[in-house]
Residue, then its C-alpha position, 0 to 999 in steps of 0.5 A: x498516545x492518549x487517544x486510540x488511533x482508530x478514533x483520530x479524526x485523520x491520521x498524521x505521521x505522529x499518530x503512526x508513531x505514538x501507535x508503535x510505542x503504544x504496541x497499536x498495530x496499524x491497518x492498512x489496504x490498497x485503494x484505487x478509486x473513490x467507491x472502495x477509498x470511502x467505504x475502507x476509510x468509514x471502516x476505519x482503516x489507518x492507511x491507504x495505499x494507492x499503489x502501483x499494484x493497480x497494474x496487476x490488480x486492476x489493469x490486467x498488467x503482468x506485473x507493476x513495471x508498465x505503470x505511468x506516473x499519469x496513472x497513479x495520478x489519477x488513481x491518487x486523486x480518485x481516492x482522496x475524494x472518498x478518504x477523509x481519516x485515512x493517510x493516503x500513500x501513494x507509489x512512486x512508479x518504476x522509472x520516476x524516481x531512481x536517477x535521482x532526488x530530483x527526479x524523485x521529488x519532481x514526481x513525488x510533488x505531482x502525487x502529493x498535489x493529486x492528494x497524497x499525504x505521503x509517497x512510497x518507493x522501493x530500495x534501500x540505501x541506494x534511495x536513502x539520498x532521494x528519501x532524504x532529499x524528499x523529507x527535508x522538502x516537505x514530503x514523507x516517504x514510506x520505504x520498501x524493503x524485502x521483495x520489491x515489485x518493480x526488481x521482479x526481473x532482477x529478483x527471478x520472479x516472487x521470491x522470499x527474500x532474507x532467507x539466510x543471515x547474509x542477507x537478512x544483514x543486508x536487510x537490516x542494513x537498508x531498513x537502518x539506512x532508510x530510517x535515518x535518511x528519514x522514513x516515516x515506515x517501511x513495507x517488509x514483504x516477502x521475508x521470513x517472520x523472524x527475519x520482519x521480527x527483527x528488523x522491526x524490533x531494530x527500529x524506531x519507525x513503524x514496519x508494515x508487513x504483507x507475507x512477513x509474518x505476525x511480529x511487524x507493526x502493522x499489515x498491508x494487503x492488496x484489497x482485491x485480494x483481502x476481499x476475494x475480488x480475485x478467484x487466485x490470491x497469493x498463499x500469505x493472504x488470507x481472504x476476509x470476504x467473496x467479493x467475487x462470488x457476492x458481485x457474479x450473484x448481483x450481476x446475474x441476478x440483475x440480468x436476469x431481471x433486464x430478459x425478463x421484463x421485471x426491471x424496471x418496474x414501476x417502482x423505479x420508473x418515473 
Protein backbone atom coordinates (compact mmCIF):
# COMPACT_ATOMS: atom_id res chain seq x y z
CA UNK A 1 0.00 0.00 0.00
CA UNK A 2 1.83 3.10 -0.98
CA UNK A 3 -0.47 5.40 0.41
CA UNK A 4 -1.49 5.33 4.38
CA UNK A 5 -4.91 4.00 4.85
CA UNK A 6 -5.68 6.98 7.01
CA UNK A 7 -4.92 9.39 3.98
CA UNK A 8 -7.41 7.36 1.33
CA UNK A 9 -10.12 9.46 0.40
CA UNK A 10 -12.66 6.36 1.19
CA UNK A 11 -11.75 3.21 2.28
CA UNK A 12 -12.48 0.16 -0.15
CA UNK A 13 -11.92 -3.84 0.22
CA UNK A 14 -8.37 -3.53 -1.40
CA UNK A 15 -7.03 -0.84 1.14
CA UNK A 16 -8.31 -3.30 4.28
CA UNK A 17 -6.03 -5.74 2.65
CA UNK A 18 -3.09 -4.00 1.45
CA UNK A 19 -3.38 -2.64 5.55
CA UNK A 20 -2.93 -6.38 6.60
CA UNK A 21 0.06 -7.12 4.43
CA UNK A 22 1.69 -3.40 5.42
CA UNK A 23 1.11 -4.47 9.33
CA UNK A 24 -1.41 -1.25 9.28
CA UNK A 25 -3.72 -1.87 12.04
CA UNK A 26 -7.37 -0.74 11.13
CA UNK A 27 -10.08 1.30 13.40
CA UNK A 28 -13.03 0.74 13.58
CA UNK A 29 -16.09 2.06 16.13
CA UNK A 30 -20.08 1.37 16.01
CA UNK A 31 -22.20 4.15 14.66
CA UNK A 32 -25.89 4.92 14.56
CA UNK A 33 -26.68 8.34 13.58
CA UNK A 34 -25.72 11.05 11.38
CA UNK A 35 -23.86 13.62 14.36
CA UNK A 36 -21.63 10.57 15.84
CA UNK A 37 -21.03 8.82 11.85
CA UNK A 38 -19.65 12.59 10.82
CA UNK A 39 -17.61 13.35 13.74
CA UNK A 40 -15.96 9.51 13.94
CA UNK A 41 -15.12 9.79 10.06
CA UNK A 42 -13.55 13.55 10.30
CA UNK A 43 -11.62 11.40 13.00
CA UNK A 44 -10.37 9.33 10.81
CA UNK A 45 -11.88 6.02 11.41
CA UNK A 46 -11.51 3.18 8.87
CA UNK A 47 -14.52 1.44 9.45
CA UNK A 48 -18.13 2.01 10.74
CA UNK A 49 -20.07 -0.31 12.28
CA UNK A 50 -23.76 0.04 12.17
CA UNK A 51 -24.56 -2.82 14.37
CA UNK A 52 -27.39 -4.41 15.88
CA UNK A 53 -25.82 -3.38 19.08
CA UNK A 54 -27.93 -0.48 18.88
CA UNK A 55 -30.67 -2.44 20.96
CA UNK A 56 -28.57 -2.65 23.95
CA UNK A 57 -26.77 0.42 23.33
CA UNK A 58 -29.20 2.97 22.26
CA UNK A 59 -32.71 1.27 22.57
CA UNK A 60 -32.66 0.27 26.21
CA UNK A 61 -32.87 -3.59 24.67
CA UNK A 62 -31.62 -6.39 27.00
CA UNK A 63 -29.77 -7.88 24.48
CA UNK A 64 -29.52 -7.58 20.18
CA UNK A 65 -32.34 -10.23 19.37
CA UNK A 66 -35.48 -7.94 19.12
CA UNK A 67 -33.69 -5.85 16.71
CA UNK A 68 -35.66 -5.30 13.02
CA UNK A 69 -34.27 -5.37 10.00
CA UNK A 70 -36.30 -1.90 9.64
CA UNK A 71 -34.36 -0.55 12.27
CA UNK A 72 -30.98 -1.23 10.89
CA UNK A 73 -32.23 0.55 7.79
CA UNK A 74 -32.75 3.20 9.20
CA UNK A 75 -30.10 3.45 11.36
CA UNK A 76 -27.75 2.61 8.25
CA UNK A 77 -29.20 5.29 6.01
CA UNK A 78 -28.48 7.98 9.10
CA UNK A 79 -24.75 7.22 9.02
CA UNK A 80 -24.03 7.23 5.31
CA UNK A 81 -25.25 10.77 5.31
CA UNK A 82 -22.29 11.77 8.03
CA UNK A 83 -19.64 9.28 6.39
CA UNK A 84 -17.80 10.20 3.39
CA UNK A 85 -14.26 8.07 3.91
CA UNK A 86 -15.26 5.41 6.25
CA UNK A 87 -16.64 1.81 5.14
CA UNK A 88 -20.07 1.48 6.50
CA UNK A 89 -20.78 -2.16 7.48
CA UNK A 90 -23.77 -2.79 8.79
CA UNK A 91 -25.40 -6.22 10.49
CA UNK A 92 -27.73 -8.52 9.31
CA UNK A 93 -30.33 -8.69 12.53
CA UNK A 94 -31.31 -12.19 13.96
CA UNK A 95 -33.86 -13.88 11.83
CA UNK A 96 -32.75 -12.23 8.53
CA UNK A 97 -30.37 -14.19 7.13
CA UNK A 98 -29.99 -17.98 8.76
CA UNK A 99 -32.64 -20.02 6.42
CA UNK A 100 -30.65 -19.34 4.02
CA UNK A 101 -28.55 -17.46 1.06
CA UNK A 102 -31.79 -16.13 -0.34
CA UNK A 103 -33.16 -15.06 2.41
CA UNK A 104 -29.77 -13.41 3.27
CA UNK A 105 -29.21 -11.55 0.13
CA UNK A 106 -33.01 -10.20 0.27
CA UNK A 107 -32.03 -8.48 3.40
CA UNK A 108 -28.64 -7.75 2.96
CA UNK A 109 -29.68 -5.99 -0.72
CA UNK A 110 -32.06 -3.53 1.49
CA UNK A 111 -28.85 -2.49 4.03
CA UNK A 112 -26.72 -2.21 0.87
CA UNK A 113 -29.59 0.15 -0.99
CA UNK A 114 -29.74 2.51 2.81
CA UNK A 115 -26.03 2.73 2.33
CA UNK A 116 -23.89 0.25 3.48
CA UNK A 117 -20.69 -0.73 1.51
CA UNK A 118 -20.50 -4.15 2.98
CA UNK A 119 -22.80 -6.21 5.47
CA UNK A 120 -21.81 -8.24 8.79
CA UNK A 121 -23.24 -11.72 10.26
CA UNK A 122 -22.47 -14.18 12.72
CA UNK A 123 -21.52 -17.83 12.25
CA UNK A 124 -19.06 -19.85 10.76
CA UNK A 125 -19.22 -22.77 8.34
CA UNK A 126 -22.86 -23.08 8.87
CA UNK A 127 -23.32 -19.24 7.00
CA UNK A 128 -20.33 -20.14 4.67
CA UNK A 129 -23.21 -20.98 1.68
CA UNK A 130 -24.82 -17.46 2.55
CA UNK A 131 -21.41 -15.76 2.72
CA UNK A 132 -20.72 -17.23 -0.53
CA UNK A 133 -23.82 -16.54 -2.06
CA UNK A 134 -23.73 -12.85 -1.07
CA UNK A 135 -20.16 -12.16 -2.41
CA UNK A 136 -20.64 -13.87 -5.91
CA UNK A 137 -23.63 -10.98 -5.81
CA UNK A 138 -21.95 -8.31 -5.45
CA UNK A 139 -22.23 -7.58 -1.69
CA UNK A 140 -18.97 -8.00 0.69
CA UNK A 141 -19.66 -9.83 3.77
CA UNK A 142 -17.57 -9.26 7.17
CA UNK A 143 -18.02 -12.62 9.36
CA UNK A 144 -18.13 -12.94 13.28
CA UNK A 145 -16.48 -15.37 15.04
CA UNK A 146 -15.97 -16.21 18.89
CA UNK A 147 -18.94 -14.81 21.23
CA UNK A 148 -21.76 -14.22 18.82
CA UNK A 149 -24.48 -11.90 20.12
CA UNK A 150 -27.46 -12.97 18.70
CA UNK A 151 -26.62 -17.01 20.40
CA UNK A 152 -26.25 -15.43 23.78
CA UNK A 153 -29.03 -17.67 24.68
CA UNK A 154 -27.60 -20.52 23.58
CA UNK A 155 -24.18 -19.65 24.71
CA UNK A 156 -25.20 -19.25 28.47
CA UNK A 157 -24.81 -15.36 28.40
CA UNK A 158 -21.25 -13.15 27.68
CA UNK A 159 -18.89 -15.83 27.89
CA UNK A 160 -15.29 -16.12 26.51
CA UNK A 161 -15.20 -18.47 23.80
CA UNK A 162 -11.95 -20.67 22.74
CA UNK A 163 -11.13 -21.54 25.97
CA UNK A 164 -9.47 -25.01 25.27
CA UNK A 165 -7.73 -26.42 22.11
CA UNK A 166 -10.86 -28.31 21.35
CA UNK A 167 -12.59 -25.59 20.73
CA UNK A 168 -10.05 -23.06 19.42
CA UNK A 169 -9.78 -25.72 16.61
CA UNK A 170 -13.50 -25.15 15.94
CA UNK A 171 -12.69 -21.71 15.87
CA UNK A 172 -9.94 -21.84 13.40
CA UNK A 173 -11.92 -24.30 11.35
CA UNK A 174 -15.13 -21.64 10.88
CA UNK A 175 -12.48 -18.63 10.49
CA UNK A 176 -10.66 -21.04 7.50
CA UNK A 177 -14.29 -21.79 6.27
CA UNK A 178 -15.76 -17.91 6.07
CA UNK A 179 -12.35 -16.95 4.49
CA UNK A 180 -12.96 -19.14 1.38
CA UNK A 181 -16.49 -18.68 0.99
CA UNK A 182 -15.40 -15.25 0.68
CA UNK A 183 -15.08 -12.79 3.92
CA UNK A 184 -13.47 -9.83 3.35
CA UNK A 185 -12.76 -9.93 7.48
CA UNK A 186 -13.79 -11.24 10.44
CA UNK A 187 -14.79 -10.03 13.96
CA UNK A 188 -12.93 -12.22 16.67
CA UNK A 189 -14.92 -11.40 20.07
CA UNK A 190 -14.44 -12.64 23.34
CA UNK A 191 -11.36 -15.14 22.79
CA UNK A 192 -8.20 -15.60 24.56
CA UNK A 193 -5.32 -13.25 23.06
CA UNK A 194 -3.40 -16.05 21.81
CA UNK A 195 -6.34 -17.84 20.57
CA UNK A 196 -7.32 -14.27 18.18
CA UNK A 197 -3.32 -14.53 17.52
CA UNK A 198 -3.50 -17.34 15.84
CA UNK A 199 -6.49 -17.48 13.82
CA UNK A 200 -5.45 -14.08 12.88
CA UNK A 201 -1.97 -15.36 11.71
CA UNK A 202 -3.80 -18.28 9.75
CA UNK A 203 -5.50 -16.15 7.39
CA UNK A 204 -5.17 -14.06 4.40
CA UNK A 205 -8.29 -11.57 5.38
CA UNK A 206 -8.21 -8.87 8.12
CA UNK A 207 -9.32 -9.87 11.73
CA UNK A 208 -11.02 -7.38 14.06
CA UNK A 209 -11.00 -7.77 17.51
CA UNK A 210 -13.06 -6.55 20.73
CA UNK A 211 -12.12 -8.29 24.04
CA UNK A 212 -9.59 -10.40 21.84
CA UNK A 213 -6.42 -9.17 22.74
CA UNK A 214 -3.68 -6.74 21.01
CA UNK A 215 -2.46 -9.47 18.11
CA UNK A 216 -5.72 -9.28 15.41
CA UNK A 217 -5.43 -6.75 12.65
CA UNK A 218 -7.43 -4.17 13.90
CA UNK A 219 -10.01 -3.42 16.67
CA UNK A 220 -13.90 -2.65 17.16
CA UNK A 221 -15.61 -1.07 20.27
CA UNK A 222 -19.24 -0.03 20.91
CA UNK A 223 -18.61 3.72 20.96
CA UNK A 224 -21.05 4.50 23.76
CA UNK A 225 -18.66 2.37 25.49
CA UNK A 226 -15.30 3.75 23.83
CA UNK A 227 -16.32 7.46 24.71
CA UNK A 228 -18.06 6.83 28.61
CA UNK A 229 -21.57 7.48 27.23
CA UNK A 230 -22.45 4.72 29.48
CA UNK A 231 -21.65 4.75 33.73
CA UNK A 232 -20.80 0.61 33.13
CA UNK A 233 -18.67 -0.67 30.37
CA UNK A 234 -17.64 -4.28 29.77
CA UNK A 235 -13.94 -4.82 31.45
CA UNK A 236 -11.88 -5.37 27.99
CA UNK A 237 -13.01 -1.68 27.25
CA UNK A 238 -10.82 0.80 28.05
CA UNK A 239 -13.00 4.08 27.88
CA UNK A 240 -11.11 7.07 25.82
CA UNK A 241 -13.33 10.02 27.03
CA UNK A 242 -16.41 10.88 29.87
CA UNK A 243 -19.06 11.67 27.34
CA UNK A 244 -21.43 11.09 30.01
CA UNK A 245 -19.82 13.26 32.60
CA UNK A 246 -19.17 16.37 29.65
CA UNK A 247 -23.23 15.99 28.32
CA UNK A 248 -24.83 15.73 32.35
CA UNK A 249 -22.36 19.28 32.81
CA UNK A 250 -23.90 20.97 29.48
CA UNK A 251 -27.45 19.51 30.40
CA UNK A 252 -27.26 21.03 33.84
CA UNK A 253 -25.78 24.04 32.92
CA UNK A 254 -28.25 24.89 30.08
CA UNK A 255 -31.11 24.31 32.71
CA UNK A 256 -29.86 26.13 34.83
CA UNK A 257 -29.59 29.09 32.36
CA UNK A 258 -33.47 28.32 31.11
CA UNK A 259 -34.66 28.93 35.47
CA UNK A 260 -32.80 31.76 35.68
CA UNK A 261 -33.71 33.96 32.91
CA UNK A 262 -29.93 34.21 31.51
CA UNK A 263 -31.07 31.98 28.33
CA UNK A 264 -31.96 33.38 25.92
CA UNK A 265 -30.12 36.70 25.88
CA UNK A 266 -30.09 38.84 23.44
CA UNK A 267 -27.36 37.89 22.03
CA UNK A 268 -29.26 34.68 20.60
CA UNK A 269 -32.65 36.65 20.14
CA UNK A 270 -33.66 38.18 17.16
Amino acid sequence: MTTPLSEVPKVRLPHLAAAKAAGEKLTMLTAYDRPTAEIFDLAGIDLLLVGDSMGNAVLGMDNTLPVTLDQMVSATAAVAVGARRAMIVADLPFGTYETGPKQAFRSAARLIKAGANAVKFEGGARVAPQIQHLSQHGIPVMAHLGFTPQSINTLGGNRIQAKDDASAEVLLRDALSVQQAGAFAVVLELMPAQVAARVTAALEIPTIGIGAGAETDGQVLVWTDMAGLDDQAPTFVQRFGDLRAALLQATQAYAAAVRQGTYPDPEHSF
